[in-house]
Backbone bond lengths (Angstrom), bond angles and torsions (degrees), N, CA, C in turn:
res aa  C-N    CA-C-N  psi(-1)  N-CA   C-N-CA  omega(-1)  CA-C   N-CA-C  phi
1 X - - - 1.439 - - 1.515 109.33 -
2 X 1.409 122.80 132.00 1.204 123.77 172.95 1.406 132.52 -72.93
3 X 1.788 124.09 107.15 1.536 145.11 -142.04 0.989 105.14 89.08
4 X 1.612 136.73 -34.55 1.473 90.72 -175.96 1.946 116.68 -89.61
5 X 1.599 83.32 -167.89 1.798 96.45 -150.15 1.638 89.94 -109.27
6 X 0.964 121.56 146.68 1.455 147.26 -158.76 2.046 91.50 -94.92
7 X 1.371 114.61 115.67 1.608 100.20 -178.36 1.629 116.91 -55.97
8 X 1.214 88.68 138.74 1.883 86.27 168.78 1.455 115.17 -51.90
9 X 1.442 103.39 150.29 1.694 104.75 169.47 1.872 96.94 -91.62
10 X 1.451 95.73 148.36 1.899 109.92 163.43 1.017 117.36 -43.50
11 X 1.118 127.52 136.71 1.698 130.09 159.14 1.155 117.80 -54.37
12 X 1.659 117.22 -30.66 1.023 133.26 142.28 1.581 122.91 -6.37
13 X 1.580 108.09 -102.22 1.037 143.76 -178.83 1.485 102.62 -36.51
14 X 1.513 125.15 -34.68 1.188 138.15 -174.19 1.783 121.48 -72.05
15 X 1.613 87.31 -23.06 1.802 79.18 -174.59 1.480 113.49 -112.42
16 X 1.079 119.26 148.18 1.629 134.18 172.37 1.376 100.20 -90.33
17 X 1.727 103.69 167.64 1.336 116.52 -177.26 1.636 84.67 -101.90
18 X 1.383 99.92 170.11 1.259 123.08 -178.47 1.854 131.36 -158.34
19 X 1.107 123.09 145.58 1.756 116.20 178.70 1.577 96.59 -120.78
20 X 1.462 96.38 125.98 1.295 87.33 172.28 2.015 100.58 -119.25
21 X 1.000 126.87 118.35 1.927 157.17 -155.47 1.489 86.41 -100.66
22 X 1.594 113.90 114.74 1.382 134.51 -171.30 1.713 88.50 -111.43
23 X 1.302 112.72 144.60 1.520 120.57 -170.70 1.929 96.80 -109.98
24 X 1.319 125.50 128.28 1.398 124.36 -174.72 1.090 130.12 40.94
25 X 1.709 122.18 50.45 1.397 104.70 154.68 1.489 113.59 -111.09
26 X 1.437 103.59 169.37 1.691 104.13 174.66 1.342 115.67 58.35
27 X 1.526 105.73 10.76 1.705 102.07 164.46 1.264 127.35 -111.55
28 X 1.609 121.10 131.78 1.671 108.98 -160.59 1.497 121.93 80.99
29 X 1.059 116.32 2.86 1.595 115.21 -169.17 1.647 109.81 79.75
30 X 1.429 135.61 11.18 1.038 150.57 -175.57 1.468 113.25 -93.47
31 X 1.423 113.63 131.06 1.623 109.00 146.69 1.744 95.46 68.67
32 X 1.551 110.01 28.70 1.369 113.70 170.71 1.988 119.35 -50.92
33 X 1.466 100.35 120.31 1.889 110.25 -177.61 1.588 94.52 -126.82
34 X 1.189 105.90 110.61 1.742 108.66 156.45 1.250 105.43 -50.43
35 X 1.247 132.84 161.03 1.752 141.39 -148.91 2.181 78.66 -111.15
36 X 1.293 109.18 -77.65 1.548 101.06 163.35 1.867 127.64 -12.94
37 X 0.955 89.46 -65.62 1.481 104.53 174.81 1.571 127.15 -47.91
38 X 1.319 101.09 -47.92 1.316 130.96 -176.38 1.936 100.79 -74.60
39 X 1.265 108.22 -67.89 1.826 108.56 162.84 1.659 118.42 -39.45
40 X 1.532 124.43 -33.05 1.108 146.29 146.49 1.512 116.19 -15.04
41 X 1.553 94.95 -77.03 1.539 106.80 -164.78 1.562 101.61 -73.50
42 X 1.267 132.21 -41.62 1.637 140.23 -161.82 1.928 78.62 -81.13
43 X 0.831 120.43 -35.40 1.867 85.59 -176.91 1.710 99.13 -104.54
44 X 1.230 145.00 31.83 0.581 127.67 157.30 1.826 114.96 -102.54
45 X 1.591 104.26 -24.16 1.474 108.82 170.59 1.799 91.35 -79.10
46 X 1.386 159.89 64.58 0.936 167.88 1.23 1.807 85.15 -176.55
47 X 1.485 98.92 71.35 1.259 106.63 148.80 1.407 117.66 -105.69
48 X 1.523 123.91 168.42 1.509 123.02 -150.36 2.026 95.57 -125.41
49 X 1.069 126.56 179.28 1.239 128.56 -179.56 1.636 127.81 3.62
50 X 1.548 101.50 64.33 1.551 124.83 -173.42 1.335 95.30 -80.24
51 X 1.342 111.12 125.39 1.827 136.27 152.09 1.454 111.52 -122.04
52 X 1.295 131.15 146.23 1.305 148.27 -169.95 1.830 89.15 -112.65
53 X 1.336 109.07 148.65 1.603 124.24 159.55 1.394 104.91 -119.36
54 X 1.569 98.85 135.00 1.320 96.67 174.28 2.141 127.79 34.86
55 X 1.620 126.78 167.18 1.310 105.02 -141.20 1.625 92.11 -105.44
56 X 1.584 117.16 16.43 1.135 135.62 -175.66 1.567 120.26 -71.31
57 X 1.103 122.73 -26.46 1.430 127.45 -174.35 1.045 112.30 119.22
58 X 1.381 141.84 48.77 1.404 138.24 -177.67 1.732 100.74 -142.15
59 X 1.841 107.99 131.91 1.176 110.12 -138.38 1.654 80.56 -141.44
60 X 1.244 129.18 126.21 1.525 105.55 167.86 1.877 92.46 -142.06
61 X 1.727 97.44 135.07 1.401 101.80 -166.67 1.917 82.63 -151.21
62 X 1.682 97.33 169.86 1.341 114.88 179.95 1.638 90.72 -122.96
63 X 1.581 100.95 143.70 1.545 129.59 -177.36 1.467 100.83 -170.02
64 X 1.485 92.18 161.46 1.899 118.08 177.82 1.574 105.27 -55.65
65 X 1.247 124.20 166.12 1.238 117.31 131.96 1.156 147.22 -22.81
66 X 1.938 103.54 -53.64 1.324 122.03 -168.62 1.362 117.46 -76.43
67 X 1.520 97.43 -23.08 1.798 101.86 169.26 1.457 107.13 -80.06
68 X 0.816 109.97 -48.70 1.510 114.73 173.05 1.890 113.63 -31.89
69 X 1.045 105.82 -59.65 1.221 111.00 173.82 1.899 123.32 -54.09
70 X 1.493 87.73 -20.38 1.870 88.07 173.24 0.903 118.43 -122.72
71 X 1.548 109.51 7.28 1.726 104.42 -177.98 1.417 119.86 -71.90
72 X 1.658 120.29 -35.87 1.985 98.33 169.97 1.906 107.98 -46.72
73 X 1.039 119.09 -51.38 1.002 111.39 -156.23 1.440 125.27 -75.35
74 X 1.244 113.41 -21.48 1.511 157.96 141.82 1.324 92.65 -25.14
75 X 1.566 119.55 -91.75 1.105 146.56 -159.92 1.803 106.09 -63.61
76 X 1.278 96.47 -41.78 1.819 87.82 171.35 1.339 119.55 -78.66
77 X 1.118 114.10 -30.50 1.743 103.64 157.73 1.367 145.82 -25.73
78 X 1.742 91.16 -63.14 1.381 117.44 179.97 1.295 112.95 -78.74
79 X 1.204 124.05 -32.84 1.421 119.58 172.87 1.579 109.29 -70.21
80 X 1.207 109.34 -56.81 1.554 105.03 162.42 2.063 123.79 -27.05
81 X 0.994 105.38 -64.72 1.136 131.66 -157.19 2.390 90.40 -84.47
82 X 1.224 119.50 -28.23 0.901 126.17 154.53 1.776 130.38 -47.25
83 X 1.905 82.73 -82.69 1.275 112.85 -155.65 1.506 86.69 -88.86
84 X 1.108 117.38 -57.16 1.870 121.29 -160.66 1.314 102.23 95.59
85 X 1.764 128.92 31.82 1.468 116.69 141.46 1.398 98.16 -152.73
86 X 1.641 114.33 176.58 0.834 111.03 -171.39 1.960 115.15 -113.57
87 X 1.333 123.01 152.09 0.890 125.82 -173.24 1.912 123.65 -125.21
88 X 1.342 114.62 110.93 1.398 106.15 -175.76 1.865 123.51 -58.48
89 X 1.345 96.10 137.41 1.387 90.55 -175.60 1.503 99.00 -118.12
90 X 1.403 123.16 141.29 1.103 134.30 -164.61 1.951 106.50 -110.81
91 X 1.248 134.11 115.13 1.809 116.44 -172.29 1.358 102.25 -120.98
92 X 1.300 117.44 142.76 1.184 133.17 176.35 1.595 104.24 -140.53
93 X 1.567 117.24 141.53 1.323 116.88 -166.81 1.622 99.03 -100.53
94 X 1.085 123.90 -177.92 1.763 130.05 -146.96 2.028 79.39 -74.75
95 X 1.572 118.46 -54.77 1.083 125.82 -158.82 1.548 111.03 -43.40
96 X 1.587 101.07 -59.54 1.469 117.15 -178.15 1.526 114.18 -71.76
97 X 1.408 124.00 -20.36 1.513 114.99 173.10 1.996 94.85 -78.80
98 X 1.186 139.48 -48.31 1.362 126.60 166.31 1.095 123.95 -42.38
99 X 1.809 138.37 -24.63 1.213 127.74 177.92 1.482 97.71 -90.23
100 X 1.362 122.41 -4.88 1.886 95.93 176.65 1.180 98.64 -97.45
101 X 1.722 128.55 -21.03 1.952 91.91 159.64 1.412 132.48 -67.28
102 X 1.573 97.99 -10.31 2.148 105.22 -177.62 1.628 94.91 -76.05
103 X 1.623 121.40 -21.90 1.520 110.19 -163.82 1.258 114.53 -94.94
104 X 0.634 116.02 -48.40 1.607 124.99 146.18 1.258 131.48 33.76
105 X 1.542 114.29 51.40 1.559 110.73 -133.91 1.879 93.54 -85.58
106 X 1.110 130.41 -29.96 1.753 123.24 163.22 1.570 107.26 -42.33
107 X 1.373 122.97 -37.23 1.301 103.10 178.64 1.400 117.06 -73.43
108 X 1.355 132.81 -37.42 1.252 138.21 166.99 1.598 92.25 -45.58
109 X 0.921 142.87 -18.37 1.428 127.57 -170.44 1.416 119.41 -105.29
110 X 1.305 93.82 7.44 1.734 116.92 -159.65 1.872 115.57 1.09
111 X 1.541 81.04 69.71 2.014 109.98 128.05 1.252 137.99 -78.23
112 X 1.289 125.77 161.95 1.159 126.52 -140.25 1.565 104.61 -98.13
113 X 1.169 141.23 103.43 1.434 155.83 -161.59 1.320 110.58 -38.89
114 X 1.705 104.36 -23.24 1.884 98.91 -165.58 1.496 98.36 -84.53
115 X 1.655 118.34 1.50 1.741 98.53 -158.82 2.102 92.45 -126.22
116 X 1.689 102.90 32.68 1.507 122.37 -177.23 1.262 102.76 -94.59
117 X 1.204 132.59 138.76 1.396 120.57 139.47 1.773 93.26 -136.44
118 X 1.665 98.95 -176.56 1.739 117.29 166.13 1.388 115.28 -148.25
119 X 1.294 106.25 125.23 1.059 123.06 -179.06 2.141 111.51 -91.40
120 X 1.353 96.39 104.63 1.366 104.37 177.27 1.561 118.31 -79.73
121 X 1.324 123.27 137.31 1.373 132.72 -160.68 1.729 97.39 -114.99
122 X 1.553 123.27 131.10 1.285 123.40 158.98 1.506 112.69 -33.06
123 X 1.422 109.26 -53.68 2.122 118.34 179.18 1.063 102.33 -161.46
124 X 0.973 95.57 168.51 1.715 148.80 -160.64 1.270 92.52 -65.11
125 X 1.788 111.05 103.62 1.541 137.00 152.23 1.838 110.05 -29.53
126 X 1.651 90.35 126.59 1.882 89.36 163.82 1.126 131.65 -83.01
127 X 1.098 128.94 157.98 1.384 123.73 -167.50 1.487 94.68 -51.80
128 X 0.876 128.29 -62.17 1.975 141.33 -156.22 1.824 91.20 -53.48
129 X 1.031 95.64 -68.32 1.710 91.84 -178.12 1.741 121.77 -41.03
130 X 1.167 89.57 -43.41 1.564 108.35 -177.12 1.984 109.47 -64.54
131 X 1.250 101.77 -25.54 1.286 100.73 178.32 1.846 121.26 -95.85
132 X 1.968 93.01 9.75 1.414 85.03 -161.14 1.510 89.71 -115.06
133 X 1.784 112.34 31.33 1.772 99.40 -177.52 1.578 88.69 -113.36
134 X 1.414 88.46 138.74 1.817 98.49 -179.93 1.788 108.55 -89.81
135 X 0.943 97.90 116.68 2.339 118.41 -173.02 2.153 87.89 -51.58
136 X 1.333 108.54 -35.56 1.769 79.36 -168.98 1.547 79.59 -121.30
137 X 1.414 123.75 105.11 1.296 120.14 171.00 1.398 80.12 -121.06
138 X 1.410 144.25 -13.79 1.784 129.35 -154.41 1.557 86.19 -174.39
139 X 1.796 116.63 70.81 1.792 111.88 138.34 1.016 119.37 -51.65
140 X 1.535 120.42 154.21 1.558 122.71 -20.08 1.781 117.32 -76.13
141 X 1.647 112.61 13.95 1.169 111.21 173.59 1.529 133.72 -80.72
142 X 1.069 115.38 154.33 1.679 121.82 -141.03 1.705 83.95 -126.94
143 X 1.541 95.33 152.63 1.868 102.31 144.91 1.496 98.44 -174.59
144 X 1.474 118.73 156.97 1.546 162.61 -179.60 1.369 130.60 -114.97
145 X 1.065 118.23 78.22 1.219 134.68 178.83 1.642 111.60 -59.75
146 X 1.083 117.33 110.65 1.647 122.16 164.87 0.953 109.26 -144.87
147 X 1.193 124.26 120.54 1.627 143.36 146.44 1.640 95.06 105.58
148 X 1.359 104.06 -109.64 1.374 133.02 173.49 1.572 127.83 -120.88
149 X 1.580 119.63 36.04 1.129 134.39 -143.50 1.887 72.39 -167.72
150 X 1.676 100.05 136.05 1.751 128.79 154.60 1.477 96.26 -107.72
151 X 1.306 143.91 130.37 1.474 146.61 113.68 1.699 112.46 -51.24
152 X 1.806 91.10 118.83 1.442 80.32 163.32 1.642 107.99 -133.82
153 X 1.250 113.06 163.95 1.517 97.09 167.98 1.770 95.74 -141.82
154 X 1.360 93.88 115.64 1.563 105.20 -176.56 1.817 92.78 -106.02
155 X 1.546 96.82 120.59 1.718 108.83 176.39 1.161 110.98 -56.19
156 X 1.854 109.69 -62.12 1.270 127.73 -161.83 1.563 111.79 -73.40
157 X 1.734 119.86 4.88 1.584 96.54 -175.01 1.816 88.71 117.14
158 X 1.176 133.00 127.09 1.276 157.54 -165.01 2.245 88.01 -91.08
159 X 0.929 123.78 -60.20 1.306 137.40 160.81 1.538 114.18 -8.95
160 X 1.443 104.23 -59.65 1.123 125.08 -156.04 2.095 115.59 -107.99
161 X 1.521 76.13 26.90 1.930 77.80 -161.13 1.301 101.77 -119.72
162 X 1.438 146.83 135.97 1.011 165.64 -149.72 1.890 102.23 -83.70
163 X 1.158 116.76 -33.35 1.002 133.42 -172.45 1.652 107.78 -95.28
164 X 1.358 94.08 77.67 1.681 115.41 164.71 1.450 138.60 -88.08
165 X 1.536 121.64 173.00 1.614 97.87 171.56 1.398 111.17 -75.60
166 X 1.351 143.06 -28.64 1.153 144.69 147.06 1.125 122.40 6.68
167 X 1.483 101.22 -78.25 1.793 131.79 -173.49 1.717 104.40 -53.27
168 X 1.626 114.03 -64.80 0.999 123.24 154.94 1.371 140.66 -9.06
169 X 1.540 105.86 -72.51 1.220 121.14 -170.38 1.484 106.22 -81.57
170 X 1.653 120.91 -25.91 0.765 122.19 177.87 2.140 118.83 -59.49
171 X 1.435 78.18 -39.64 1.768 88.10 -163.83 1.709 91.47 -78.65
172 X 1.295 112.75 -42.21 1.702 106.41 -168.55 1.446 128.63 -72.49
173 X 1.504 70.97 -17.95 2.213 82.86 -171.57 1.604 116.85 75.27
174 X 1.384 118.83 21.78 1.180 134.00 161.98 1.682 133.30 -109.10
175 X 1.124 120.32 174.85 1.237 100.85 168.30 2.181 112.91 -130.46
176 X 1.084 93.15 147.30 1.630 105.55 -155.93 2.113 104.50 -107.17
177 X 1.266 94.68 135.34 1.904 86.89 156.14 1.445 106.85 -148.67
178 X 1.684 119.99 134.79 0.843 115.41 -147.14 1.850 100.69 -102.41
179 X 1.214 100.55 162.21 2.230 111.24 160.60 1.027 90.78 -103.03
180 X 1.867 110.53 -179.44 1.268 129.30 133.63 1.790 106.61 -88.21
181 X 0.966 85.44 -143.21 1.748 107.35 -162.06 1.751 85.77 -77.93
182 X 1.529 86.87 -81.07 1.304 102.89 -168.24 1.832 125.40 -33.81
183 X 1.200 125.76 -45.24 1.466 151.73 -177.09 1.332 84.10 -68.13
184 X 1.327 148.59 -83.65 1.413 161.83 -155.62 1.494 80.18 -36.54
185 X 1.670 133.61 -79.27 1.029 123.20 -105.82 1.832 87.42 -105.45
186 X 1.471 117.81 -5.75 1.456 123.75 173.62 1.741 105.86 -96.02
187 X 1.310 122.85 -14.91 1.420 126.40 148.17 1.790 112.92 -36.56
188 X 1.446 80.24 -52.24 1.922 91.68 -161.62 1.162 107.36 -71.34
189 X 1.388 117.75 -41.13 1.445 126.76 -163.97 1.932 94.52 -78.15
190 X 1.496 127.34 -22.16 1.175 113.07 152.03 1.116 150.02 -92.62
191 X 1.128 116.08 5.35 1.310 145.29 161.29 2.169 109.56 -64.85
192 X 1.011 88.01 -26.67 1.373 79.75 179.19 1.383 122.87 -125.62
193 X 1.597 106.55 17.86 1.846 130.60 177.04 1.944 73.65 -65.58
């Protein structure tokens, strides 16, 4: 009809859930973030229903798109300008943290969940990189590269495995922070509280 106004959509309706995967804090006595502090910065770049997991770097809040789009940079600011260093933040939206438990190709193999982790990548490995990681650099440990997600399943202890974010980031030209199994799969299950 001509004048009228089309109803607004909800703000609601507008936001996705989201995890946003902090790379080295609170580990070692290093790169110390009050858990407060940290909820701080994610609602102050105007994200909405911020919870922290555990004191590791795992952050899961609902926001727009449009924040979405500025929050590393957002987020490295303030920590900067906080802390006085900077810290990689890794985001995955509720959708894409659910397809890396469907991908999951160790579980198709049914291994044992406690000796899983995934290592999440800012982006998408190049082919060239991808061809320069050696499959037995660290027996009996394994990993699966898909998408933007490493599967690994280290038997002996993730600790003890040759196959680090280091190694990784080194060969891919990205940068990585890793879960275990377990953390991954209480991500998901908050992502959709």
């Amino acid at each position: 009809m001509p004048g009228s106004k089309q109803p607004a959509r909800g703000r609601a309706s507008a936001l996705g859930a989201y995890v946003a995967l902090l790379r080295g804090i609170n580990v070692g006595g290093k790169n110390p973030v009050p858990m407060k502090d940290l909820t701080a910065i994610f609602e102050r770049a105007r994200c909405g229903e911020v919870r922290t997991y555990i004191q590791s770097g795992n952050v899961v809040f609902r926001a727009t798109s449009r924040v979405i789009e500025r929050l590393p940079q957002a987020f490295a600011r303030a920590m900067s300008d906080r802390f006085g260093y900077s810290v990689p933040v890794v985001l995955r939206s509720s959708a894409e943290l659910a397809a890396v438990e469907r991908h999951n190709p160790f579980l198709e193999a049914g291994v044992d969940p406690r000796t899983l982790l995934v290592l999440f990548l800012t982006e998408r490995p190049r082919p060239a990189g991808l061809g320069a990681l050696d499959p037995h650099r660290s027996p009996p440990d394994e990993f699966c590269v898909r998408g933007r997600e490493i599967y690994l399943r280290c038997p002996n202890g993730f600790g003890r495995s040759k196959l680090t974010n280091d190694y990784f980031d080194a060969k891919l030209g990205t940068t990585s922070t890793g879960r275990n199994w377990q953390t991954v799969l209480k991500l998901i299950e908050m992502t959709k509280q």
